[in-house]
C-alpha positions in Angstrom: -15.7 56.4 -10.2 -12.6 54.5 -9.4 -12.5 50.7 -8.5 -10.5 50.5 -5.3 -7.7 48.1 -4.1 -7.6 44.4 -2.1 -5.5 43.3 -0.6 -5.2 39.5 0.5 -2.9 36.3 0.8 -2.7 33.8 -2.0 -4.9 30.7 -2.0 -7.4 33.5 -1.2 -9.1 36.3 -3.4 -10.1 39.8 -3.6 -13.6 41.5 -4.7 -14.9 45.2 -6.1 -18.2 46.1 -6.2 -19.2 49.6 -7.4 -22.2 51.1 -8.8 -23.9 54.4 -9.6 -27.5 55.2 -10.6 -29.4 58.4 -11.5 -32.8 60.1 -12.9 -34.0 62.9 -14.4 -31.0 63.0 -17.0 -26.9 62.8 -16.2 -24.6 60.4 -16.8 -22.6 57.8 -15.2 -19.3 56.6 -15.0 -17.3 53.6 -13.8 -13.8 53.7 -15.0 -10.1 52.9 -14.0 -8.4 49.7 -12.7 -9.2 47.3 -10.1 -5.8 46.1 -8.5 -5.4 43.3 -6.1 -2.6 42.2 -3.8 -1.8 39.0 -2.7 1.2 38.0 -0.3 2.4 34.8 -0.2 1.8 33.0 3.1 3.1 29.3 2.9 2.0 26.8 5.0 5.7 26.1 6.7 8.3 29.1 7.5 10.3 29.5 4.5 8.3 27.8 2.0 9.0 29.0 -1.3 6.5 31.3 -3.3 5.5 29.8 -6.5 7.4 30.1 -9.7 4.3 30.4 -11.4 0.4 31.1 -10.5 -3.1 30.8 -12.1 -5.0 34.0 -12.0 -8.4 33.4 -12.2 -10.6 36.5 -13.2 -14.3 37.3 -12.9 -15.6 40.4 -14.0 -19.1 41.8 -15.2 -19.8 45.1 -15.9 -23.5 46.5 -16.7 -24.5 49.9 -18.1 -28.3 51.2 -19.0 -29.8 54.4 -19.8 -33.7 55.7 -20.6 -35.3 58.8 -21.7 -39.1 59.2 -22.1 -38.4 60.9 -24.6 -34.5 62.0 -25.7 -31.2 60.9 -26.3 -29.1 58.0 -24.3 -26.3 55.9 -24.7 -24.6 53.1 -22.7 -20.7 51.0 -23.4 -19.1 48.4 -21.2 -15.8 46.8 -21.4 -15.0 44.3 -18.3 -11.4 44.3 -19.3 -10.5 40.5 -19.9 -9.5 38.6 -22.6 -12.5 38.6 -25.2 -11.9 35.2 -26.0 -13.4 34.3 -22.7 -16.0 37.2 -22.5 -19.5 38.0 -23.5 -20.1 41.3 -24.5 -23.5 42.9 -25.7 -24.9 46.4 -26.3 -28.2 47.8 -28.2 -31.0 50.2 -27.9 -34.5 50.5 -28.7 -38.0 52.8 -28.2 -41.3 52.3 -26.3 -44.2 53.7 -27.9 -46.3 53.6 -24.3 -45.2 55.9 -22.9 -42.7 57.0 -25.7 -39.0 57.2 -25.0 -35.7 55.3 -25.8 -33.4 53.0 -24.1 -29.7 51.7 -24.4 -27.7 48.8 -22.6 -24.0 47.5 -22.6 -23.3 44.1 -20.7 -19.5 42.8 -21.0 -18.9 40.0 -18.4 -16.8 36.7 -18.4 -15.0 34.1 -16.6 -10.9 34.8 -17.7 -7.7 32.6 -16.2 -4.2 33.1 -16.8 -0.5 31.9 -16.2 1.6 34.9 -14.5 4.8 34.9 -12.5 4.4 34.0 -9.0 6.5 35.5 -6.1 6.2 36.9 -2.5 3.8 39.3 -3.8 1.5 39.4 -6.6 -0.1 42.7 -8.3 -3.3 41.7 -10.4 -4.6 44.5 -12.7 -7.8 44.6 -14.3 -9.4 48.1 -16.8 -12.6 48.0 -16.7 -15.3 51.2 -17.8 -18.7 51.4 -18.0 -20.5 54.6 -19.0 -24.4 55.7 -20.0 -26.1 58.7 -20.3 -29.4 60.3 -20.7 -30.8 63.5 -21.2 -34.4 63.0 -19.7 -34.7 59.3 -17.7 -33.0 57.1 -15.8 -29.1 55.7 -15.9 -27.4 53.1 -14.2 -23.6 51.3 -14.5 -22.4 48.3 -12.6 -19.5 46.6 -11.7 -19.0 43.2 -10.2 -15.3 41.7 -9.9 -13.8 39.2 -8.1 -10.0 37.1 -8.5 -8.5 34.6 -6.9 -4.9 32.8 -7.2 -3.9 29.3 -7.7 -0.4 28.1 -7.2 1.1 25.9 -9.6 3.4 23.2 -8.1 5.3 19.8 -8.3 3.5 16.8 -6.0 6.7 14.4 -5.3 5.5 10.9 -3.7 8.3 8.3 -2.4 9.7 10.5 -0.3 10.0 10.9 3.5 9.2 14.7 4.5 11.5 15.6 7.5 11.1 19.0 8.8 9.1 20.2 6.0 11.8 18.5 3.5 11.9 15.9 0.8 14.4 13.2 1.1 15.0 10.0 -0.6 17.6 7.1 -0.7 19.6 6.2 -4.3 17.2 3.7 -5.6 13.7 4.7 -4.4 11.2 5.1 -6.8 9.9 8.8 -7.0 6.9 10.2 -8.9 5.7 13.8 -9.3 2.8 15.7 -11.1 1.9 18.9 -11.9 -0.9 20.7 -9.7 -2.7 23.6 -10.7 -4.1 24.4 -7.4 -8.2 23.5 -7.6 -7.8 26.0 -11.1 -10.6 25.1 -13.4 -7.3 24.8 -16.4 -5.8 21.5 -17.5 -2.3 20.9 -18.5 -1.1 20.4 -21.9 2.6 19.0 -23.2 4.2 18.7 -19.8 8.5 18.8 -20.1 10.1 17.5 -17.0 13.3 18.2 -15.5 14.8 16.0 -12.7 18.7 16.9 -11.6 21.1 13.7 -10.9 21.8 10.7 -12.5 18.4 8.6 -12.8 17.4 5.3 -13.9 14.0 3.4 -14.7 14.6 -0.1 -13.4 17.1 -2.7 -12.5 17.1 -6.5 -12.4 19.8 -8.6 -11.1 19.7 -12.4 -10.9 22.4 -15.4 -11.2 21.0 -15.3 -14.9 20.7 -11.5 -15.7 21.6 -8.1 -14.3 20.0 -5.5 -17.0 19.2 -1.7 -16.4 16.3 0.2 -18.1 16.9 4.3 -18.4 14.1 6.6 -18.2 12.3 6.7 -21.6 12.8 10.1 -23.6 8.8 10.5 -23.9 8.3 10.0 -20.1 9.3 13.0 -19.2 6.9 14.6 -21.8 4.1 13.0 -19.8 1.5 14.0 -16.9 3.3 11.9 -14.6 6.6 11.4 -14.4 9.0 8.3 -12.1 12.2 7.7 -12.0 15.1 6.2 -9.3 18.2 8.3 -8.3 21.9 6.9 -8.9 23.9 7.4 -5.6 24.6 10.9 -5.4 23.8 13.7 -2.3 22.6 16.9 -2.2 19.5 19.4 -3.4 17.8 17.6 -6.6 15.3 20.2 -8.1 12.2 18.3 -9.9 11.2 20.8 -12.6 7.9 20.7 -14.5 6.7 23.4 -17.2 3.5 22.7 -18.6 1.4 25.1 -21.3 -2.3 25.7 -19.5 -5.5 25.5 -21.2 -9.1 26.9 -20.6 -11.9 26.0 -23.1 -9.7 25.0 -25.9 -7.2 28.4 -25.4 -3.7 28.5 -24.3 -3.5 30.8 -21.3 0.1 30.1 -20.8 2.9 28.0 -19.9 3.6 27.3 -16.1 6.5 26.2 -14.5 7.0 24.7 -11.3 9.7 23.0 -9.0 10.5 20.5 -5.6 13.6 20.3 -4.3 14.3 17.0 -3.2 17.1 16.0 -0.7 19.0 12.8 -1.9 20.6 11.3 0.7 24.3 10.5 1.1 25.4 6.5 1.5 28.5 6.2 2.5 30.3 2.9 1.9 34.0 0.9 1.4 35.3 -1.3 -0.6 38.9 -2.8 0.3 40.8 -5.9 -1.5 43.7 -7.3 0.2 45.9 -10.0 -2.0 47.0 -12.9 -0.5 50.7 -13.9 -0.5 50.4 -14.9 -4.4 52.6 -17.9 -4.6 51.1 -20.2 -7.1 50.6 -24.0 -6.0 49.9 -27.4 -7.7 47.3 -29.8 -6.1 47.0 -33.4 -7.1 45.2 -34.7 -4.3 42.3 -35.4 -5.7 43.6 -37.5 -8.9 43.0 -33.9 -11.0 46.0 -31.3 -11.4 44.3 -27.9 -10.0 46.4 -24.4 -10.2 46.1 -22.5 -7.0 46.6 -18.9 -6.7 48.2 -19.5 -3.3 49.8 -21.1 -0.8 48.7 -24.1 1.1 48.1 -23.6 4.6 48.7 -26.5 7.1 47.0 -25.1 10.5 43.9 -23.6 8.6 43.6 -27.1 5.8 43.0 -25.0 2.7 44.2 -23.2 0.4 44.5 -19.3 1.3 42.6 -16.9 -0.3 44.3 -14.9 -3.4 42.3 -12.1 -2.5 40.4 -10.5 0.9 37.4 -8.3 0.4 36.1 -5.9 3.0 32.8 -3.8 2.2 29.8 -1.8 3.8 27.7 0.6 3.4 26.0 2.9 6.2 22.4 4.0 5.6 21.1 7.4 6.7 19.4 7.7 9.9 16.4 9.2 8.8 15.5 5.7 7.3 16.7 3.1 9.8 14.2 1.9 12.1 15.0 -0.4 14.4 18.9 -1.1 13.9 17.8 -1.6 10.7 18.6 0.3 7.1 19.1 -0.4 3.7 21.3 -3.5 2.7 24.6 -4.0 1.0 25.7 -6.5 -1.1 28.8 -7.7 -3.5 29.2 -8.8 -6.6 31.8 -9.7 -9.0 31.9 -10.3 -12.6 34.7 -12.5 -14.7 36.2 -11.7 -18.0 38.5 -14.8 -18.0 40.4 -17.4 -19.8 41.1 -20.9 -18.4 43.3 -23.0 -21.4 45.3 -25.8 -22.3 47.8 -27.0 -24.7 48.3 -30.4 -24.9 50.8 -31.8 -27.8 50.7 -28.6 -29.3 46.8 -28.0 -29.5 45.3 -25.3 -27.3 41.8 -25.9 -26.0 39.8 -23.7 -23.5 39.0 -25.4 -20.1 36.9 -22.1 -19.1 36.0 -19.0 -20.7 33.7 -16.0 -20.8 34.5 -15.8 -24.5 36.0 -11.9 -23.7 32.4 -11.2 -22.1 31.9 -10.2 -18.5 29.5 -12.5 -16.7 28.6 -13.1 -13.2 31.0 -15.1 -11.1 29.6 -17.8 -9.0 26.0 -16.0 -8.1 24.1 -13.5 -6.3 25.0 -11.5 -4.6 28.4 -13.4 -4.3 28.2 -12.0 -0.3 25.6 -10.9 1.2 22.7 -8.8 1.5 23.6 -7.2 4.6 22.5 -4.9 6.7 23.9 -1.5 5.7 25.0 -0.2 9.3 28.2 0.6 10.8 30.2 -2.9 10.3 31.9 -4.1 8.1 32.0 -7.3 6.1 34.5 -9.9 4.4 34.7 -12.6 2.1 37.0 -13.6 -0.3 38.2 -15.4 -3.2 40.3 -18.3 -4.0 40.1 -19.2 -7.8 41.6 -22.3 -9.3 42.1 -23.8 -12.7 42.0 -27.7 -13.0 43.2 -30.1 -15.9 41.6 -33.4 -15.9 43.7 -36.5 -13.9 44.0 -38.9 -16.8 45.2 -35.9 -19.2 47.7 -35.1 -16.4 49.1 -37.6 -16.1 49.2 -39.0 -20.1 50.3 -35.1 -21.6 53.5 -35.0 -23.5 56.4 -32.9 -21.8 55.8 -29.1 -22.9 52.6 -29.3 -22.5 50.7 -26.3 -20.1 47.9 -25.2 -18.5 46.5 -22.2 -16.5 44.9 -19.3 -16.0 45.7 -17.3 -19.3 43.6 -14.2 -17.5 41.1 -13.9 -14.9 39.7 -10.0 -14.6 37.6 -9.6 -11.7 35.4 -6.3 -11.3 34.3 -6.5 -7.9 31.0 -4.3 -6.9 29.0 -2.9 -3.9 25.5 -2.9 -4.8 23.0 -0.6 -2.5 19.3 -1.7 -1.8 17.5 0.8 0.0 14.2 0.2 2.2 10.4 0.3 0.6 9.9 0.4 -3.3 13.7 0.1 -4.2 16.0 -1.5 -6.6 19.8 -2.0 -6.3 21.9 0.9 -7.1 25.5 0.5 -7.7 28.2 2.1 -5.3 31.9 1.6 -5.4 34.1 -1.3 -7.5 37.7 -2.7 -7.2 39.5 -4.6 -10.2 41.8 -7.7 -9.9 43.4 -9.9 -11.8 45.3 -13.3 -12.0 47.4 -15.0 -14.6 49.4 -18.0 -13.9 50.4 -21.1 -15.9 52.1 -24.7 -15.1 54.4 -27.1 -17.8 55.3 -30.6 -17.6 59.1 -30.8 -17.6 60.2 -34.4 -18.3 57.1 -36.6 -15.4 56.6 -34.1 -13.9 54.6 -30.7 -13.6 55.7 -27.0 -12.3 54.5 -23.3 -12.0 56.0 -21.2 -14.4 57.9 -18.0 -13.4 55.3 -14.8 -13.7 52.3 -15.8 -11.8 50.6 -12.9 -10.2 47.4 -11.7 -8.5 47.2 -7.7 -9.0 44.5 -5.1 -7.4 43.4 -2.4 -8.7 42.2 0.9 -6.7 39.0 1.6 -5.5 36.4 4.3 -7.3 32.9 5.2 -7.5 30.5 3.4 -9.6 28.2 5.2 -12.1 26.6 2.4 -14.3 25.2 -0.3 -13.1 26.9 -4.0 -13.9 24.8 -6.0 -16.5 25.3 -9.8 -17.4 23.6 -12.4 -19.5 25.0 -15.6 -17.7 26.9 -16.9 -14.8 30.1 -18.9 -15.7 29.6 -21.2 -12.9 29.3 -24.6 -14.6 30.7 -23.0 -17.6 33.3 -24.8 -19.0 
């Protein structure tokens, strides 16, 4: 006899029963393959079949023979792995009445990693056989399987239409699922596309970033935070399976993710770049610019315009993510007086926060625009001014500005960096004869605008740094 077919969807599972019995002397047979089909049926239109699936096997197979008196025999073989099988056989005589006997038992309880897909052929051989030449015979079979998809559980997300999405800087975890499989998962390797990060802190007295830990992705669970970036981010996971102490197999399993476009701006205008002296105060401070009469300042040396628009799937109420700007100083503020050179400020040729944080904002990251700007300044004491030997100077020997949008999504976020814009200013003034004047070759200098990929660190802030 030949076990016959199932067919049936995954997250379900297919059974064969079959026996055959006698007297009076024969034999009987059970022998062939039972072969299930399951079809993939997600639980959304066009939800991916699973890379990989746990088969989960039972089978028992029985066989018996008797003769009062003569000859029998029995075998069994419930074709699983014998590592998860118990199989038995023996005979033996009755003296009342007299006759002999034999039996063969092989059943167990087998799973197994196989490739998943739209459609999934399971094959089993099994056989069972007795025979007697004078009593009864009987064989048995009982088998049953079922299917367990292995996937990747993401959490941090927002599911939109059946699809994962995520802003840069949202924390994201995933695990590996087996389905409800009666396995466990051994020496998980994860995969996650994009640029990623751990954690970021940013403060007037620190901005450090922590990268994802080698060994972290060799764990159950894995988090992490995207970079800015857009478009599909697959989160892979292969893990080898175990049932009582065996390897089975090594899974693998996937979710795509959606990260989320932000677009933004950054735009630096200079300012008219003529370098003024100010003594109004009683100290001798080195402008950048121009003195402006109707407006009673100084003018900026340099305009900044930034933004940042947060996708609509995560603004709720008018309101998104927020934007922010930042800029750190590599600068040096000096002066020589009777031919010594002293620093007035410096960064000692580290880059350090300028002024705090953010420097402007956090705003919300909608469709305007916003502006500050920045009017540095370098000042030499009144009494030194005023008492410094002819030839003596001061000035700004450098100021570098990077200047950087920072990204802050909504929920469990941290700051993600997004576009920069370098500047720079150099100027210097000399006493000729009582007097003091700005030397020829000041200038304030921009840079272009381009994406940010690391985040900006600092140890310090240089205000009150002098």
């Amino acid at each position: 006899m030949s076990p016959g077919g199932v067919v049936g969807p995954s997250f379900g599972y297919g059974t064969c029963l079959i026996s055959s019995a006698g007297g009076g002397g024969g034999s009987g047979t059970i022998e062939g393959t039972a072969t299930t089909v399951f079809n993939w049926v997600g639980d959304y239109e066009g939800e991916p079949a699973p890379e990989s699936v746990v088969v989960d096997e039972v089978s028992l197979v029985y066989a018996n023979a008797s003769a009062f008196p003569g000859s029998v025999s029995a075998s069994a073989d419930n074709g699983l792995n014998p590592s998860f099988c118990y199989n038995d056989q023996g005979s033996g005589s009755t003296t009342n009445p007299p006759g002999n006997g034999a039996w063969a038992i092989s059943s167990g309880v087998a799973p197994r990693v196989v490739s998943g897909g739209d459609q999934i052929t399971i094959t089993c051989p099994v056989s069972a056989t007795c025979a007697s030449n004078n009593g009864p015979y009987s064989v048995y079979l009982a088998y049953q399987v079922q299917v367990y998809p292995v996937s990747v559980t993401v959490t941090g997300t927002k599911v939109v239409d059946n699809e994962h999405k995520i802003l840069p800087g949202q924390l994201c975890s995933a695990a590996l699922s087996v389905g409800g499989a009666d396995v466990y998962a051994e020496a998980w390797n994860w995969s996650v596309a994009g640029k990623k990060f751990k954690d970021y802190v940013a403060t007037e007295d620190v901005g450090q970033v922590w990268n994802v830990p080698h060994d972290e992705w060799e764990q159950p669970n894995a988090s992490w935070r995207w970079k800015v970036d857009d478009g599909i981010m697959p989160v892979e996971c292969s893990s080898e399976l175990l049932f009582n102490g065996y390897s089975i197999g090594t899974a693998t399993a996937r979710q795509n993710v959606n990260l989320l476009k932000v677009y933004s701006s950054l735009v630096l205008t200079e300012g008219d770049g003529q370098a003024e002296l100010d003594a109004s105060t009683g100290d001798l401070t080195l402008y950048p610019s121009s003195y402006s009469t109707a407006n009673s300042r100084y003018e900026p040396a340099m305009y900044i315009v930034f933004g940042a628009i947060t996708p609509a799937e995560f603004v709720e109420n008018g309101q998104g993510g927020k934007v922010s700007y930042i800029q750190l100083a590599n600068m040096l503020y000096s002066k020589t007086i009777g031919g010594t050179t002293t620093p007035i400020m410096t960064t000692n040729s580290t880059w350090m926060l300028d002024q705090r944080f953010p420097y402007e904002g956090p705003y919300n990251a909608g469709s305007q625009p916003y502006q500050t700007n920045d009017r540095p300044r370098v000042t030499l004491a009144g009494n030194i001014a005023t008492t410094a030997p002819v030839g003596s100077s001061f000035g700004a020997n450098y100021l570098d500005i990077k200047g950087c949008t920072l990204f802050l999504a909504p929920g469990n976020a941290r700051y993600t960096p997004l576009l920069t814009a370098p500047w720079h200013w150099n100027a210097k003034a000399t006493r000729q004869l009582s007097d003091w004047f700005v030397d020829s070759g000041a200038s304030i200098t921009k840079g272009g605008t381009t994406s940010l990929i690391n985040h900006p660190v600092w140890s310090a802030c240089i205000k009150g740094i002098n």
